[in-house]
N, C-alpha and C positions, 0 to 999 in steps of 0.2 A: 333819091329816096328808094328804100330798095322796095321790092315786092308784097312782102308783108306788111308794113307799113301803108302801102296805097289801099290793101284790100282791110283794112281798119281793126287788124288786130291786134294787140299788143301783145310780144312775146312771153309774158307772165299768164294771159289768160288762158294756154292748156295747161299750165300747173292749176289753176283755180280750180279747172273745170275736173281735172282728174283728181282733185284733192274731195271737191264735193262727191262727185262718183262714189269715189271710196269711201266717202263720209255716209252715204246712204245706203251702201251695201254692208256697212260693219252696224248701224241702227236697224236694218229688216234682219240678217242675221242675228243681234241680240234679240230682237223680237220673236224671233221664230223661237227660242230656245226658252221664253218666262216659261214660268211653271210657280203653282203657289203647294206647299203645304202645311199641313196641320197633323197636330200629333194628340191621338185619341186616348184614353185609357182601359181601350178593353182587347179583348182576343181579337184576333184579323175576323175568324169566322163568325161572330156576334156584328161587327164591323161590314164585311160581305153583303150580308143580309140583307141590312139596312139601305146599303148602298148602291143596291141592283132595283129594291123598291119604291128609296125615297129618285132615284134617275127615272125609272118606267114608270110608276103607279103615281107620284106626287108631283114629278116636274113634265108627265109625259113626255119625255125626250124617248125618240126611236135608239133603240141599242142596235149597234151594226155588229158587236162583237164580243162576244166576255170567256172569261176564264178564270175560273175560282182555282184551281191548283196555281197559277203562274201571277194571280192576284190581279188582273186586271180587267176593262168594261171600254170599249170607243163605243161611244156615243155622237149623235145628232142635237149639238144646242140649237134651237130655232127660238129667234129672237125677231120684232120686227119683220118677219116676213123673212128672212134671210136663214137659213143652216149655217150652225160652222160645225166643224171636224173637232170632236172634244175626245178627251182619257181621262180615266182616273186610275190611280192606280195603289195596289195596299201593301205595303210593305212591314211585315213582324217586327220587332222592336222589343228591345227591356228599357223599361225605363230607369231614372235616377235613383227610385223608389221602390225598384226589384220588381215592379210589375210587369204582364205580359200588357205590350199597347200596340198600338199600331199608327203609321205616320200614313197618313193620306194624300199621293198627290193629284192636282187637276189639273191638268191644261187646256186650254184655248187658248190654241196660237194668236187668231187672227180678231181676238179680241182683247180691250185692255185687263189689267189685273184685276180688278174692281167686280169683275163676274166671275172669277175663279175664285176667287176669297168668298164672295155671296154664296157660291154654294158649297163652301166648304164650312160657312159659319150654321147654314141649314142643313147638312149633313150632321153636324156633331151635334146638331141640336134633336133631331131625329132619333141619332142613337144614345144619348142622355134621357130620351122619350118613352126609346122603346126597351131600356136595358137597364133603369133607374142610375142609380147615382153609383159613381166609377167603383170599382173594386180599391177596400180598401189597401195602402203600401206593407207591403211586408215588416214586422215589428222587426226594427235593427237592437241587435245585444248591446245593451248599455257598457260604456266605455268599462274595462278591469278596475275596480278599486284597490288603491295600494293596500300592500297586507297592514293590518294594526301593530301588529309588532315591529315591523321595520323601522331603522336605524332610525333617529330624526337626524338630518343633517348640518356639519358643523356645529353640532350643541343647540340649535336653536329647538325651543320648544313646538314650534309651529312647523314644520317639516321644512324649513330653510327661509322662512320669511322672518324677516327682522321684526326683533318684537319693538313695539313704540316705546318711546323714553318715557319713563314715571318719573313725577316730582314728587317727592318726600313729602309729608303732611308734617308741619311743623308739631 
C-alpha cells in the first residue's frame, strides 16, 4: 500500500480542495467588485447637492472624503453597530430623451446589494423632493411628410397600397 494511501488521502482530494480555493477566491473577488446604479434625470450639480445632504444631514453617515469637480463622496455606512467603507459616485449623462441626467453609482462592498439599491431608491426620492418633477425631454421634430404632389406610385391611388377589390352593385 503505498504512502498516501495509509495516511488516508485520496489522490483526487487536492484537486477538490484547490478547485474550492479557487471557487472562493473568484466569489469574494466578484463581491468586492457589486456596485449598483441608477440613472436620475436632472444636472449632476442639482444631483450633488442632494447627495452630500441626503448621506450627512438625512442618513448621518460621517463623509471621509468628497469631491464635487471629479463627482465623487466615500462615506462611513454604520449599520448595526458595525462601519463599512461606502462611495457614491455621479457620473454626467444624456439621456435617450436629449436630456441632461446623471447615473448614480454606490458601493458597499462588504455588504449585500439590498443596501446599495435602498439608498439609491432614497436618494432619487430626495431629489424628485427636492427639485420637483424631472425636466421635461426635449420635443423631437416630427418625422418629414411626403411632399403632396409627389408621384403616387405604380398608378396606385393610395401612394403604393393596393386599393381593396369592389363588387359592382347590380
Amino acid at each position: 500500500m503505498s504512502a498516501r494511501r495509509r495516511a488516508g488521502r485520496h489522490p483526487a482530494t487536492g484537486a477538490i480542495v484547490v478547485a474550492v480555493v479557487a471557487f472562493v477566491l473568484d466569489v469574494a473577488a466578484g463581491a468586492a467588485q457589486a456596485k449598483s446604479a441608477s440613472s436620475l434625470p436632472y444636472p449632476t450639480a442639482d444631483v450633488w447637492a442632494a447627495a452630500v445632504r441626503y448621506l450627512r444631514v438625512d442618513r448621518g453617515f460621517p463623509i471621509r472624503e468628497k469631491d464635487a469637480q471629479a463627482g465623487y463622496v466615500l462615506f462611513d455606512y454604520a449599520d448595526g453597530g458595525k462601519t463599512f467603507h461606502a462611495s457614491l459616485e455621479l457620473v454626467a449623462l444624456t439621456d435617450g430623451d436629449g436630456r441632461t441626467s446623471t447615473e448614480v453609482v454606490i458601493t458597499v462592498p462588504d455588504l449585500p446589494q439590498r443596501y446599495e439599491m435602498l439608498l439609491l431608491g432614497e436618494l432619487g426620492a430626495k431629489v424628485r423632493q427636492e427639485r420637483g418633477p424631472a425636466p421635461p425631454a426635449r420635443a423631437k421634430s416630427p418625422p418629414a411628410e411626403p411632399a403632396r404632389d409627389a408621384p403616387k406610385s405604380r398608378g396606385e391611388p393610395d401612394g403604393g397600397l393596393p386599393r381593396a377589390p369592389t363588387i359592382p352593385a347590380p
